[in-house]
C-alpha positions as CSV (number, residue, x, y, z in Angstrom):
1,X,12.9,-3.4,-15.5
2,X,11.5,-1.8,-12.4
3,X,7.8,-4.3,-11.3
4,X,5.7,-3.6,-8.4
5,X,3.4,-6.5,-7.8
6,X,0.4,-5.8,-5.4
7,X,-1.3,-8.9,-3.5
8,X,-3.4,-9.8,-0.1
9,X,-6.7,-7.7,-0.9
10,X,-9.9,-9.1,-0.8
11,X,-13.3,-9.3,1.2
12,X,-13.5,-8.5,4.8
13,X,-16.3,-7.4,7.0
14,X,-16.2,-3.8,8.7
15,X,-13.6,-4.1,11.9
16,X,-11.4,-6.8,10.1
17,X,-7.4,-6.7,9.0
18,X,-6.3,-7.2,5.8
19,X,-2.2,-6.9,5.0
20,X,-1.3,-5.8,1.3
21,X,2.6,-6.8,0.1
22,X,3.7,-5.5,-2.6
23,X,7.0,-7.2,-4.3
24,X,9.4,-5.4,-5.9
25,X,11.9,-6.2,-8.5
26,X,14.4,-4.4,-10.7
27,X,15.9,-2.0,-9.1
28,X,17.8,-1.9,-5.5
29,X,15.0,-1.8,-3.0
30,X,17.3,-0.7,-0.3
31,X,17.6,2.8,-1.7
32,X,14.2,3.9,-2.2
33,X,10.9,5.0,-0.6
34,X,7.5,3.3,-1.1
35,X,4.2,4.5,-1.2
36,X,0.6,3.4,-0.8
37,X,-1.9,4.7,-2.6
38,X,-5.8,3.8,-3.2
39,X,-8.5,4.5,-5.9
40,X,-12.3,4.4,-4.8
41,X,-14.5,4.3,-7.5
42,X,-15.2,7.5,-9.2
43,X,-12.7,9.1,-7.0
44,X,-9.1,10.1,-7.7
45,X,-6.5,7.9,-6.8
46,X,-5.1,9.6,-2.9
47,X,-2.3,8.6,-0.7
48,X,-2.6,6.3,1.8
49,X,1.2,5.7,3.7
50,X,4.5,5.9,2.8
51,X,7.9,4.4,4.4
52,X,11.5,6.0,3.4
53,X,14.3,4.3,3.3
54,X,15.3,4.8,6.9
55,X,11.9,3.7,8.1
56,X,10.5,7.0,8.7
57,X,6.5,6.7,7.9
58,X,3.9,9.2,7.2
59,X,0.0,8.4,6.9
60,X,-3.0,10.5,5.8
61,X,-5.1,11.2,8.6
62,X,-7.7,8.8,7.1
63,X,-5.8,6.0,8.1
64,X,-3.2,7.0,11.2
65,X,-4.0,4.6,14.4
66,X,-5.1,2.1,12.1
67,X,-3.3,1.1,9.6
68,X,0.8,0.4,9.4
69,X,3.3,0.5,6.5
70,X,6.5,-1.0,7.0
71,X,9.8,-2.8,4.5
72,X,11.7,-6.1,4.3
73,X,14.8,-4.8,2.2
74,X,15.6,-8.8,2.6
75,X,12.3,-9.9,0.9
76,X,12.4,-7.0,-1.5
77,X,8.8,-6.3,0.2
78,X,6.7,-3.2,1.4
79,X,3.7,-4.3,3.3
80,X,0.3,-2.6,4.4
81,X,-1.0,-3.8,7.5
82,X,-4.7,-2.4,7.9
83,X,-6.8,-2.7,10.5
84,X,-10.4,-1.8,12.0
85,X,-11.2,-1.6,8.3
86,X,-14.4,0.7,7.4
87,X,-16.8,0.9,4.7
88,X,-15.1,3.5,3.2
89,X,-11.8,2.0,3.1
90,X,-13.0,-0.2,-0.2
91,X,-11.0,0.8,-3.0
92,X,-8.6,-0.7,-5.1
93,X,-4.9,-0.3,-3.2
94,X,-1.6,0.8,-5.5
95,X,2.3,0.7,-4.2
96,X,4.1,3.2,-6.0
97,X,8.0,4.2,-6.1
98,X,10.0,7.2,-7.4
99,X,13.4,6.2,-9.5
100,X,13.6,9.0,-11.7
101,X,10.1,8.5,-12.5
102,X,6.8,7.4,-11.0
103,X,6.2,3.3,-11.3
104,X,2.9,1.6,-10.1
105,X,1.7,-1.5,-9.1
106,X,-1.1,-3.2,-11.2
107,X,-3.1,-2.7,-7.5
108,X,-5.1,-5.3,-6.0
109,X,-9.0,-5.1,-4.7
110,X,-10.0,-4.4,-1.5
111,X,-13.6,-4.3,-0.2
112,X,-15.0,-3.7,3.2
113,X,-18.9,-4.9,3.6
114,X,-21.2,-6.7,5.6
């Protein structure tokens, strides 16, 4: 069955990095685009990046020049590489794929403070 496992979030003060992998398992990675998505509290869950499977990459202007999505089809493996992380960036941070339906990750925390 299709598994999206989410890891690498955690603590970091305003201006630090953080990369999020999420591991993928079930299907045949190769062949399908991944998405990021995050969930503030309160807040609906909003997109974040996404990578297709020819590498193409799309951001929401929240993010662009700061944060980078990318794929190992090797490693099964989307990643999340986020940088100059703000305040507001604190959420908790979901991959998502599309085979015939939507499948999440179980997400994993990430919080920016001081």
């Amino acid at each position: 069955q299709v598994q999206l496992v989410e890891s690498g979030g955690g603590l970091v003060q305003p201006g630090g990095s953080l990369r999020l992998s999420c591991a993928a398992s079930g299907f045949t990675f190769s062949d399908y685009a991944m998405a990021w998505f995050r969930q503030a509290p309160g807040k609906q869950r909003d997109f974040v990046a996404a990578i297709g499977i020819g590498g193409i990459t799309n951001y929401a202007d929240s993010v662009k020049g700061r944060f980078t999505v990318s794929r190992d089809n090797a490693e099964n493996t989307a990643y999340l590489q986020m940088d100059n992380l703000k305040p507001e960036d604190t959420a908790i941070y979901y991959c998502r794929t599309w085979i015939n339906r939507v499948f999440w990750g179980q997400g994993t925390q990430v919080t920016v403070s001081s």
